[in-house]
KOLLOLO-209604 format. One record per residue: residue number from 1; residue in three letters; x, y, z of N, C-alpha, C in turn. Coordinates in nm, 2 decimals, padded with zeros to 4 digits. Atoms other than C-alpha are relative to their C-alpha. Layout:
<n = NUM; res = ALA; n_xx = X; n_yy = Y; n_zz = Z; ca_xx = X; ca_yy = Y; ca_zz = Z; c_xx = X; c_yy = Y; c_zz = Z>
...
% end
This chain:
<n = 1; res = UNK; n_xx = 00.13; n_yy = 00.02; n_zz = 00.05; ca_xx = 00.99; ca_yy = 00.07; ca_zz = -01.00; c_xx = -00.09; c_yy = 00.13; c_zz = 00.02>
<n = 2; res = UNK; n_xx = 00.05; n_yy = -00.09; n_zz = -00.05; ca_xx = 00.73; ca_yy = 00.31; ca_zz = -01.03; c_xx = -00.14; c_yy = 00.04; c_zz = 00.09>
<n = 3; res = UNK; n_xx = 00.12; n_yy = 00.02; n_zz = -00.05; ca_xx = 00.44; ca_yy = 00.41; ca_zz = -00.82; c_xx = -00.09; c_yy = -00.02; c_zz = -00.13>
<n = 4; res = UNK; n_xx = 00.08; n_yy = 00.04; n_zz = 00.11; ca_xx = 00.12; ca_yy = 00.31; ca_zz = -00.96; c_xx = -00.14; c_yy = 00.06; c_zz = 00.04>
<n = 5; res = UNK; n_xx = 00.13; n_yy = -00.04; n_zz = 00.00; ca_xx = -00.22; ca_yy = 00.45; ca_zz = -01.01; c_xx = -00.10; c_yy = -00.05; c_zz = 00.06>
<n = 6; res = UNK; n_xx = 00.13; n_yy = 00.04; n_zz = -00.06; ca_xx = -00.57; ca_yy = 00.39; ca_zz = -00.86; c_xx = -00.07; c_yy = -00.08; c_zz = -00.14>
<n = 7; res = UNK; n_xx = 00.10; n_yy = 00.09; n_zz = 00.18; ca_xx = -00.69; ca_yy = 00.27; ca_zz = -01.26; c_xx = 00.07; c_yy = -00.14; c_zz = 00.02>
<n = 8; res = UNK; n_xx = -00.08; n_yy = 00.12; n_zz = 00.03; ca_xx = -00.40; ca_yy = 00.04; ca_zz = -01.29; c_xx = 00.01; c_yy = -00.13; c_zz = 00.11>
<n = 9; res = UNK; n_xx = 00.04; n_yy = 00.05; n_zz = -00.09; ca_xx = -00.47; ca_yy = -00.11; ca_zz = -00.95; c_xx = -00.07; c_yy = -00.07; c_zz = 00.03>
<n = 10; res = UNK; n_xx = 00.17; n_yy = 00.05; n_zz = 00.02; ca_xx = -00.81; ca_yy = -00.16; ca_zz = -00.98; c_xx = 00.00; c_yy = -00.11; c_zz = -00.07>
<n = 11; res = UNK; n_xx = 00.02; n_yy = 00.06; n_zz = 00.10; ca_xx = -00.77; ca_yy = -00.30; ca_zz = -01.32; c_xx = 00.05; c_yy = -00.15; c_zz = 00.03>
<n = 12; res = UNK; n_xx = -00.07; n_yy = 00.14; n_zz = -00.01; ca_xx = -00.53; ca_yy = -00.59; ca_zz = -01.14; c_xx = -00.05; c_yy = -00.02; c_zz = 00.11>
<n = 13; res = UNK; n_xx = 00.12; n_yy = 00.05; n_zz = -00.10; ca_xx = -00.79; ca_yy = -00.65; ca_zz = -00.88; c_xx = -00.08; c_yy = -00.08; c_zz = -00.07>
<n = 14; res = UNK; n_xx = 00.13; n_yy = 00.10; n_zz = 00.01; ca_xx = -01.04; ca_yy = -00.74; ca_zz = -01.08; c_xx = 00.03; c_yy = -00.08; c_zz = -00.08>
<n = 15; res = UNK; n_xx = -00.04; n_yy = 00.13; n_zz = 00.03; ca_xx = -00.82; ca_yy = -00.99; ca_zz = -01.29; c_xx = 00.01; c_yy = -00.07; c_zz = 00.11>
<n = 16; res = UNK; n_xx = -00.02; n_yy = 00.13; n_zz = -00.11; ca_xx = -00.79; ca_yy = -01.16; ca_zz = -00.98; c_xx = 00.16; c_yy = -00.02; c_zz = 00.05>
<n = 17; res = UNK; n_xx = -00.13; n_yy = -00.01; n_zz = 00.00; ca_xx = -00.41; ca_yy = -01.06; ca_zz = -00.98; c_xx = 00.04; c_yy = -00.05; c_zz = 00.19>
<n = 18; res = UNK; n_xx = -00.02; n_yy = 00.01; n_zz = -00.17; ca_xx = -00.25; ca_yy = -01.19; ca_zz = -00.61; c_xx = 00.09; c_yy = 00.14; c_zz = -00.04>
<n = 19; res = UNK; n_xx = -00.08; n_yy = -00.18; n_zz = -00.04; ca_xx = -00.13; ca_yy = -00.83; ca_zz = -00.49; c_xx = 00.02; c_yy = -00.05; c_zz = 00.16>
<n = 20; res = UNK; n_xx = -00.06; n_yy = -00.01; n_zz = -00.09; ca_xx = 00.09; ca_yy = -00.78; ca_zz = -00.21; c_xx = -00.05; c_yy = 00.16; c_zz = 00.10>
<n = 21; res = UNK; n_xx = 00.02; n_yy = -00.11; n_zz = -00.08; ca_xx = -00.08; ca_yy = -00.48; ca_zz = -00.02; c_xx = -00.06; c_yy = 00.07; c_zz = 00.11>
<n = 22; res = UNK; n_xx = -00.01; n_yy = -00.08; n_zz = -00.14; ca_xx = -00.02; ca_yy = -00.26; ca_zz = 00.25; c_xx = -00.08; c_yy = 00.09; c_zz = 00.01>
<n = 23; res = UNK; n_xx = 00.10; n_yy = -00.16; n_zz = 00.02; ca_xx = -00.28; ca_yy = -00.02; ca_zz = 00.38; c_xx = 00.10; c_yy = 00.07; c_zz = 00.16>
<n = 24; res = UNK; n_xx = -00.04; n_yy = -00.07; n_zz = -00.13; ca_xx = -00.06; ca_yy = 00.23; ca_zz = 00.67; c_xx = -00.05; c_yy = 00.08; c_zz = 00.07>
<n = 25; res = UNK; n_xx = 00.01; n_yy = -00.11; n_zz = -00.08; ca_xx = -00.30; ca_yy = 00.42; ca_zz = 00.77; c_xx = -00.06; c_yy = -00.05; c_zz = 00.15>
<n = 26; res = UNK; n_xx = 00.02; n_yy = 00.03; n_zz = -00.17; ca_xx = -00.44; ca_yy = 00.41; ca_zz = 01.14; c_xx = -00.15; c_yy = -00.10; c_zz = -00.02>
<n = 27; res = UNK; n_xx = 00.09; n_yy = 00.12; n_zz = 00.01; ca_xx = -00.70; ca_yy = 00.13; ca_zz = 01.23; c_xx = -00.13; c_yy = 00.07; c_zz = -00.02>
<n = 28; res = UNK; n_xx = 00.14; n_yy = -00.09; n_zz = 00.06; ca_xx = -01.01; ca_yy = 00.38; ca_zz = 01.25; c_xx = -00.06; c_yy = 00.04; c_zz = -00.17>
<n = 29; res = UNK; n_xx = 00.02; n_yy = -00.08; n_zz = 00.13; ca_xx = -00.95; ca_yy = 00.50; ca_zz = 00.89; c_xx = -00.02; c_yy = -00.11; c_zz = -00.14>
<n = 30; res = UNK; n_xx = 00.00; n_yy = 00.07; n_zz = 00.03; ca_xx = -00.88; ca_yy = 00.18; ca_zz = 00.79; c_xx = -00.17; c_yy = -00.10; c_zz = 00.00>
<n = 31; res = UNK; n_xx = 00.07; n_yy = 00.06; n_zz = -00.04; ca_xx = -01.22; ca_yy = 00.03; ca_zz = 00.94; c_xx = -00.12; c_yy = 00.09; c_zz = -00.09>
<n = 32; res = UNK; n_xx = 00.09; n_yy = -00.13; n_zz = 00.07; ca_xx = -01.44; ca_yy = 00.37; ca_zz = 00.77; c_xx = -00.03; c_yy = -00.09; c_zz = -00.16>
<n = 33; res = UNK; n_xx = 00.03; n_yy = 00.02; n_zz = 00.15; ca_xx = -01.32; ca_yy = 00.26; ca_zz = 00.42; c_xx = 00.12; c_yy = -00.11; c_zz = -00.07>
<n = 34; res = UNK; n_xx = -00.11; n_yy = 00.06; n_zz = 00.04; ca_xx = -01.07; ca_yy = -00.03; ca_zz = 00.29; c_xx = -00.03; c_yy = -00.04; c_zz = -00.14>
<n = 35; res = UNK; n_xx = -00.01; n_yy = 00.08; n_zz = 00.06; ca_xx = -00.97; ca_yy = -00.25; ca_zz = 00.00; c_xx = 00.03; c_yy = -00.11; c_zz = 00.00>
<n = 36; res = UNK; n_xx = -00.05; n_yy = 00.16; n_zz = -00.02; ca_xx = -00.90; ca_yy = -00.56; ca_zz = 00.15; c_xx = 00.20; c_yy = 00.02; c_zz = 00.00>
<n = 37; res = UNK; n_xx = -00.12; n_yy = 00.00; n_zz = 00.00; ca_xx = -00.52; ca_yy = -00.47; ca_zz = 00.19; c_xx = 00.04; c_yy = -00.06; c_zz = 00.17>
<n = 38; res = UNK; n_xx = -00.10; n_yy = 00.07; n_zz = -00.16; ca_xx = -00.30; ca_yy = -00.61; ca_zz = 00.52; c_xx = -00.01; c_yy = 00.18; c_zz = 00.07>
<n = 39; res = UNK; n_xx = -00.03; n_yy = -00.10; n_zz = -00.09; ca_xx = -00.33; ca_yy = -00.33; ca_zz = 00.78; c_xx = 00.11; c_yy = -00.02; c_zz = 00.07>
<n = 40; res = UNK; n_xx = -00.12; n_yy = 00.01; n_zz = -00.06; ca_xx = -00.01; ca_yy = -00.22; ca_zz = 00.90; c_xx = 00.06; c_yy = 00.15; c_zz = 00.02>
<n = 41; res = UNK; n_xx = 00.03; n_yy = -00.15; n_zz = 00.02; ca_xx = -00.04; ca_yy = 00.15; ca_zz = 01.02; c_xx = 00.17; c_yy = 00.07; c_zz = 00.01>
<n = 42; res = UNK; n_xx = -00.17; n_yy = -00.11; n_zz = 00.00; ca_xx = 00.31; ca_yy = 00.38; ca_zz = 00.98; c_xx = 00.06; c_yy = -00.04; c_zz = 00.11>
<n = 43; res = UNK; n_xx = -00.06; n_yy = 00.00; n_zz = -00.13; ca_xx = 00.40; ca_yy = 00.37; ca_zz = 01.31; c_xx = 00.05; c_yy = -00.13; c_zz = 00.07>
<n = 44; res = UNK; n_xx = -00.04; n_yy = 00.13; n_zz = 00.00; ca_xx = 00.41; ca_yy = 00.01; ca_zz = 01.35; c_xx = 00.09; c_yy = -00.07; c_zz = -00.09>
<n = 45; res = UNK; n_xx = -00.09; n_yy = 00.04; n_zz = 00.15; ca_xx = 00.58; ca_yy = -00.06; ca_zz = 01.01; c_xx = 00.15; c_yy = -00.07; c_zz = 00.09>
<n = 46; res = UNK; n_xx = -00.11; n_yy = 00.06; n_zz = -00.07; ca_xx = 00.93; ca_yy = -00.12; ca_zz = 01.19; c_xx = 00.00; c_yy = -00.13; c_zz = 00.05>
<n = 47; res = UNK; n_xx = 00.01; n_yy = 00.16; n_zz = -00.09; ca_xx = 00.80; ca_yy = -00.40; ca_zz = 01.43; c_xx = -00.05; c_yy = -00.07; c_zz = -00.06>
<n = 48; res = UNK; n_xx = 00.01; n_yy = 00.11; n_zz = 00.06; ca_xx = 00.64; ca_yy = -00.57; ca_zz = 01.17; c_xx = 00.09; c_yy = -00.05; c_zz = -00.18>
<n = 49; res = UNK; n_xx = -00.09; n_yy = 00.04; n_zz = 00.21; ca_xx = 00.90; ca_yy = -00.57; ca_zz = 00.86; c_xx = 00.07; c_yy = -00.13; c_zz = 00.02>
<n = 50; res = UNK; n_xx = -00.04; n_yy = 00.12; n_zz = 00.00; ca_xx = 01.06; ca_yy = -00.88; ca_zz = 00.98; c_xx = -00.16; c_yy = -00.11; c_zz = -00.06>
<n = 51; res = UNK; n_xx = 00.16; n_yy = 00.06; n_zz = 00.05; ca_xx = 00.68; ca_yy = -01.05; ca_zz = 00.93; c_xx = -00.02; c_yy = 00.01; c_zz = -00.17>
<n = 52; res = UNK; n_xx = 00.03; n_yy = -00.01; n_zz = 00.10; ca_xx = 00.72; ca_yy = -00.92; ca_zz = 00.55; c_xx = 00.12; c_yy = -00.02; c_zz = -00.07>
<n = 53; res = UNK; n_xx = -00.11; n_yy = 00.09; n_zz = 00.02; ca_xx = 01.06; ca_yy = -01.08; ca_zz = 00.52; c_xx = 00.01; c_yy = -00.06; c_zz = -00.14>
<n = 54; res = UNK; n_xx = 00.04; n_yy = 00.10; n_zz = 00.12; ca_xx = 00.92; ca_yy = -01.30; ca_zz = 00.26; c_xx = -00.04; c_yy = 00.06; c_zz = -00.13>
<n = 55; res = UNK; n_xx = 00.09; n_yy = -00.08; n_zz = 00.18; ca_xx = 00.79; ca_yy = -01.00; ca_zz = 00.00; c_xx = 00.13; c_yy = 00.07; c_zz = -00.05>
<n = 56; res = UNK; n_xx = -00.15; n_yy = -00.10; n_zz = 00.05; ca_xx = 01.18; ca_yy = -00.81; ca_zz = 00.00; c_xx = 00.00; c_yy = 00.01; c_zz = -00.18>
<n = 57; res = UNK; n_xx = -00.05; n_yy = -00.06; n_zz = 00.14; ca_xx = 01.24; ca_yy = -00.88; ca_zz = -00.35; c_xx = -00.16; c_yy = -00.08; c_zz = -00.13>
<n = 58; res = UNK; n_xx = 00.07; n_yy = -00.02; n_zz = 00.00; ca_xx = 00.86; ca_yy = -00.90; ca_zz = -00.43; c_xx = -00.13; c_yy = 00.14; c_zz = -00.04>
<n = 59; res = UNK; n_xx = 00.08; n_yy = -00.08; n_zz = 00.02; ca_xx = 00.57; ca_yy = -00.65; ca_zz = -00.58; c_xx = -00.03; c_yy = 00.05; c_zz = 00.16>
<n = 60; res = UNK; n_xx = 00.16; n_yy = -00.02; n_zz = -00.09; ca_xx = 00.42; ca_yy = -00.46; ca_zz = -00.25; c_xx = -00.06; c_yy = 00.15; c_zz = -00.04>
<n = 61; res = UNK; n_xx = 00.04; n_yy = -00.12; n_zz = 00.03; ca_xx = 00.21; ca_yy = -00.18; ca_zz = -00.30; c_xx = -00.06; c_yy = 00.06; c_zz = 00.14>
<n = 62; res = UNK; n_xx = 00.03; n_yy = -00.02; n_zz = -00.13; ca_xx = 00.14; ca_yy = 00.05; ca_zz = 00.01; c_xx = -00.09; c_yy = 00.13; c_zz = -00.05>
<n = 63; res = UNK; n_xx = 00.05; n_yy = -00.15; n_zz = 00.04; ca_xx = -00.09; ca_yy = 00.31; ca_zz = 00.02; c_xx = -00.09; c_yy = 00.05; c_zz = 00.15>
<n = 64; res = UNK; n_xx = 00.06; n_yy = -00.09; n_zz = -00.16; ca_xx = -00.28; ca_yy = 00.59; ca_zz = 00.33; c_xx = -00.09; c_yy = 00.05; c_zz = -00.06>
<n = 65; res = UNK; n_xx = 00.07; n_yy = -00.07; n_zz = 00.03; ca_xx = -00.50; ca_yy = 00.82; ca_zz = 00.27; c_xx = 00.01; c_yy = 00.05; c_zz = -00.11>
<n = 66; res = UNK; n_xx = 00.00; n_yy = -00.14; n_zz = 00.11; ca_xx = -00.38; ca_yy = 01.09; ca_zz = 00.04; c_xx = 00.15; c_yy = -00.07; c_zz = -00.09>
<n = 67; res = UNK; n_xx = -00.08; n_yy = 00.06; n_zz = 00.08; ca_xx = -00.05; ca_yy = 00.91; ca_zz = -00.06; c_xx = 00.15; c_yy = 00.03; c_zz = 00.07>
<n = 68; res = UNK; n_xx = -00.11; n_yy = -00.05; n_zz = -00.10; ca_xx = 00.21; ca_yy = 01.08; ca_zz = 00.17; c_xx = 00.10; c_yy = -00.06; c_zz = 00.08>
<n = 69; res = UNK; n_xx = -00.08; n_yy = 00.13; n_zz = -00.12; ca_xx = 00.23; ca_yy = 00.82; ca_zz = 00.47; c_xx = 00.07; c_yy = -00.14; c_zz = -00.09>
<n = 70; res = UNK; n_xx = -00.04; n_yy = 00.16; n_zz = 00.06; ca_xx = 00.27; ca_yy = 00.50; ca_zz = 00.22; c_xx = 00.11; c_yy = 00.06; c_zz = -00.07>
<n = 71; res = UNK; n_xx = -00.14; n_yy = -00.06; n_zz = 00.08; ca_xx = 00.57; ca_yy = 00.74; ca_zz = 00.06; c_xx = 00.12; c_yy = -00.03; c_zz = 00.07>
<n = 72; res = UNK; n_xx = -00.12; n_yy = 00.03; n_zz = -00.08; ca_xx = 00.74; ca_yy = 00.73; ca_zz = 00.36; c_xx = -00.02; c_yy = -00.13; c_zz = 00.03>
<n = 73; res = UNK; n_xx = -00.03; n_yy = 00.15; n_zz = 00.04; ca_xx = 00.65; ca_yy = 00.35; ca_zz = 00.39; c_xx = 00.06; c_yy = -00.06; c_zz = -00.07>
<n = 74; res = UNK; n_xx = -00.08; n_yy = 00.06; n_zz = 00.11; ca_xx = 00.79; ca_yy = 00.29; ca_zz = 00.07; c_xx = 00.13; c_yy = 00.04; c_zz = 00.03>
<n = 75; res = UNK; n_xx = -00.14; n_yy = -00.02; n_zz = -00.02; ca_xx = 01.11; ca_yy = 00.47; ca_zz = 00.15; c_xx = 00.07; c_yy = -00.04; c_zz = 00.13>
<n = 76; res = UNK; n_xx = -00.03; n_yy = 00.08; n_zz = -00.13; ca_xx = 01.16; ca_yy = 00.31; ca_zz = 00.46; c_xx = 00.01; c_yy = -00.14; c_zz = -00.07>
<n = 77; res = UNK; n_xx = 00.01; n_yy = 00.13; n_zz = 00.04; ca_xx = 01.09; ca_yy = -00.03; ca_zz = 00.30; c_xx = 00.14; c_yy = -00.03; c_zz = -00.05>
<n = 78; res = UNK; n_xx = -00.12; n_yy = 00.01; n_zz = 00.10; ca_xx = 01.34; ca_yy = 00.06; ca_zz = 00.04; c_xx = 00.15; c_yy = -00.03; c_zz = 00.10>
<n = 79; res = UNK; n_xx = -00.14; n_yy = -00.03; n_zz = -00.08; ca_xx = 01.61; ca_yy = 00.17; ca_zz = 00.27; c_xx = 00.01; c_yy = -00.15; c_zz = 00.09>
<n = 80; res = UNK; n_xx = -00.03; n_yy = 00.09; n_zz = -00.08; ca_xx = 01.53; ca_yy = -00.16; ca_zz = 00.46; c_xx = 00.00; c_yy = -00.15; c_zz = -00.10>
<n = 81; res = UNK; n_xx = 00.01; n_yy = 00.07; n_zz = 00.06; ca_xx = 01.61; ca_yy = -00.39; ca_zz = 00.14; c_xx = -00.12; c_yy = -00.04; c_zz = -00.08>
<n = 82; res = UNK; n_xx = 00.08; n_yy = 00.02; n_zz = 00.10; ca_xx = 01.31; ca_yy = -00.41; ca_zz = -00.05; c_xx = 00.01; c_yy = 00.01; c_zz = -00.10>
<n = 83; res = UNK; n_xx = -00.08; n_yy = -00.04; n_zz = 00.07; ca_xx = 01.35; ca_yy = -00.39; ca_zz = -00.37; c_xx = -00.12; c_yy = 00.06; c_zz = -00.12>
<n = 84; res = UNK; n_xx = 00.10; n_yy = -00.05; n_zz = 00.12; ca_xx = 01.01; ca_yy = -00.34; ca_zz = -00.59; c_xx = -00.16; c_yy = 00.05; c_zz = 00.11>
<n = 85; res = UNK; n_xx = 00.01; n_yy = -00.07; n_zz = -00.08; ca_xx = 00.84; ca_yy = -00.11; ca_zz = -00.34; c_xx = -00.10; c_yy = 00.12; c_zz = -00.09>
<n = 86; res = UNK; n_xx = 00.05; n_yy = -00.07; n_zz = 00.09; ca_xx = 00.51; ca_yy = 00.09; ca_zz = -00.52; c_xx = -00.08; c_yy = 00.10; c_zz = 00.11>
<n = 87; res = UNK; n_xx = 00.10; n_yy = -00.08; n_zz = -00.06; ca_xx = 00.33; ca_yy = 00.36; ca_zz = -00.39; c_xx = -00.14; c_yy = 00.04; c_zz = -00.06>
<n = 88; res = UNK; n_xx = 00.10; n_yy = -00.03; n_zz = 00.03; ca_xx = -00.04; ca_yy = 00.41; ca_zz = -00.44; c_xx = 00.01; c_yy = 00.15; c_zz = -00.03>
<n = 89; res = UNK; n_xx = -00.02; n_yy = -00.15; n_zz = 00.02; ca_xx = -00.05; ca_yy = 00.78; ca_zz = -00.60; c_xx = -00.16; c_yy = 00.05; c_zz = 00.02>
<n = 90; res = UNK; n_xx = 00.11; n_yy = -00.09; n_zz = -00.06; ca_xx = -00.33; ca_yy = 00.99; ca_zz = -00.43; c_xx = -00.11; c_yy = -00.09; c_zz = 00.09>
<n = 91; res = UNK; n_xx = 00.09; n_yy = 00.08; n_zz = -00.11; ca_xx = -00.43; ca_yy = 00.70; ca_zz = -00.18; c_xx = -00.15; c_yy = -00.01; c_zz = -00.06>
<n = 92; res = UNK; n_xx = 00.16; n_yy = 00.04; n_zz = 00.01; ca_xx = -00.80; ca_yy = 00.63; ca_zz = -00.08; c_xx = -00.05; c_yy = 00.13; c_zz = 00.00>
<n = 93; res = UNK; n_xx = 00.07; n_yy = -00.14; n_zz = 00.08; ca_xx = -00.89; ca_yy = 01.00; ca_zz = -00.20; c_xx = -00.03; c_yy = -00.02; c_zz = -00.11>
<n = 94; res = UNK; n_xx = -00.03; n_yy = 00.03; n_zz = 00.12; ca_xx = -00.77; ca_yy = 00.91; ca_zz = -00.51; c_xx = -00.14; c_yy = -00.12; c_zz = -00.09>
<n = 95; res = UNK; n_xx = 00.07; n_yy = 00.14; n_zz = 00.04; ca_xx = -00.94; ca_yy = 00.56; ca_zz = -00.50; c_xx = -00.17; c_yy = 00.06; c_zz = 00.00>
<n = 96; res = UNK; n_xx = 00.19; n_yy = 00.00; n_zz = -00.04; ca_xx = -01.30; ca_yy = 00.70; ca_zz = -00.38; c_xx = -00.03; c_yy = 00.08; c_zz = -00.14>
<n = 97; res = UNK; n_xx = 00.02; n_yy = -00.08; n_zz = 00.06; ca_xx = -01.28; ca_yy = 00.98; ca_zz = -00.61; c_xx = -00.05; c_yy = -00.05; c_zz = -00.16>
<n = 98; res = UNK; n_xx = 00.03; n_yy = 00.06; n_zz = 00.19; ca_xx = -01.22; ca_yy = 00.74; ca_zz = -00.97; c_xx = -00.02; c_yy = -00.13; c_zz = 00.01>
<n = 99; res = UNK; n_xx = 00.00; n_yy = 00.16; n_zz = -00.04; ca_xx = -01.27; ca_yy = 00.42; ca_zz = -00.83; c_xx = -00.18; c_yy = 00.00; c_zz = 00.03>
<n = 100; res = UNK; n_xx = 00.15; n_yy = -00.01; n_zz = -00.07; ca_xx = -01.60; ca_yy = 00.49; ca_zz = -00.62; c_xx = 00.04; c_yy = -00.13; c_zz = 00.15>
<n = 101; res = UNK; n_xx = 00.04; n_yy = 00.08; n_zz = -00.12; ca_xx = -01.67; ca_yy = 00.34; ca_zz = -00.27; c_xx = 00.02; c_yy = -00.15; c_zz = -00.02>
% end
């Protein structure tokens, strides 16, 4: 599957779409600026993937700041059976930038 945009994102927000999403970045950064996603910062990811058990062969979308950290989330995910695994492209940079606040 492919990563997916901050438009295309959006756009299935505000249908009301249920989304599966991961925010990895650290809880401060998380608390500054969110979208309502599951906080679940990088570092932790391991101890809680049993907890996300239930999304394996499920949409999640993960995204950080700039798009980096939720890369390596995603490829960690991957390598740990997930199977439809998206990465937010240019994070909450991205999002503030064409999205707005």
């Amino acid at each position: 599957m492919t990563d997916i945009s901050v438009n295309e994102l959006h756009e299935r927000m505000l249908k009301g779409e249920k989304l599966n999403i991961i925010d990895v970045r650290e809880t401060y950064e998380f608390e500054e600026f969110n979208i309502g996603a599951d906080l679940i910062p990088l570092g932790t990811l391991p101890d809680k993937l049993a907890e996300l058990a239930h999304l394996k062969n499920e949409e999640v979308i993960v995204h950080c700041r700039s798009g980096a950290r939720s890369n390596h989330a995603k490829m960690y995910m991957q390598s740990e059976g997930f199977t439809n695994v998206r990465n937010l492209l240019g994070g909450m940079m991205a999002w503030q930038s064409e999205i707005g606040a």
